[in-house]
N, C-alpha and C positions, 0 to 999 in steps of 0.2 A: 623108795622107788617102787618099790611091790605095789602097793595100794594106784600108784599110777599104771603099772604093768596092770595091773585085774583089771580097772576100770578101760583099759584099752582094748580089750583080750580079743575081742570083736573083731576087729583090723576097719570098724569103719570110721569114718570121719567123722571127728568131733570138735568141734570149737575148743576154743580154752576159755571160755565164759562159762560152757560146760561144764568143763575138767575141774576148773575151781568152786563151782556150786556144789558138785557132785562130792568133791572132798570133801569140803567142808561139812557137809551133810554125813557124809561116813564116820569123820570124827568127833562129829556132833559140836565142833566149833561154835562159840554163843558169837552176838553179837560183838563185844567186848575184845572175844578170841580173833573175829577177824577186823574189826578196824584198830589192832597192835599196827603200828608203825614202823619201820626198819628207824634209826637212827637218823638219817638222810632226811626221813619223811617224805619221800618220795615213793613207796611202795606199799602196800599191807605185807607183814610178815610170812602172813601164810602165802599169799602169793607167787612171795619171792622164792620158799622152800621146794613148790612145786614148780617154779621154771628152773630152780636145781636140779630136783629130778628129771626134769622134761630134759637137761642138756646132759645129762650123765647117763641117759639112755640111747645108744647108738640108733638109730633108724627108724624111733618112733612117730615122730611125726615128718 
């Protein structure tokens, strides 16, 4: 959740097209790292991790 809290710290509005480029890029995610698939195959992994954080954060967005 931290790395989403930094990247928000701002209080302005940001997409989540964003939010996820921007991680990705912080963690230095390869290719590879983001098209993992949840099980379902329905989501990319990394994705899913950050809309985890994005709902375990009370009044972020």
């Amino acid at each position: 959740m931290r790395p989403l809290l930094w990247l928000l710290r701002s209080g302005e509005a940001t997409s989540m097209k964003e939010v996820y480029s921007s991680l990705a890029k912080e963690f230095r995610l390869s290719e590879q790292d983001m098209a993992e698939m949840l099980p379902s195959g329905r989501q990319a992994t990394y994705m899913n991790r950050i809309g985890w954080a994005k709902t375990s954060v009370p009044d972020t967005f």
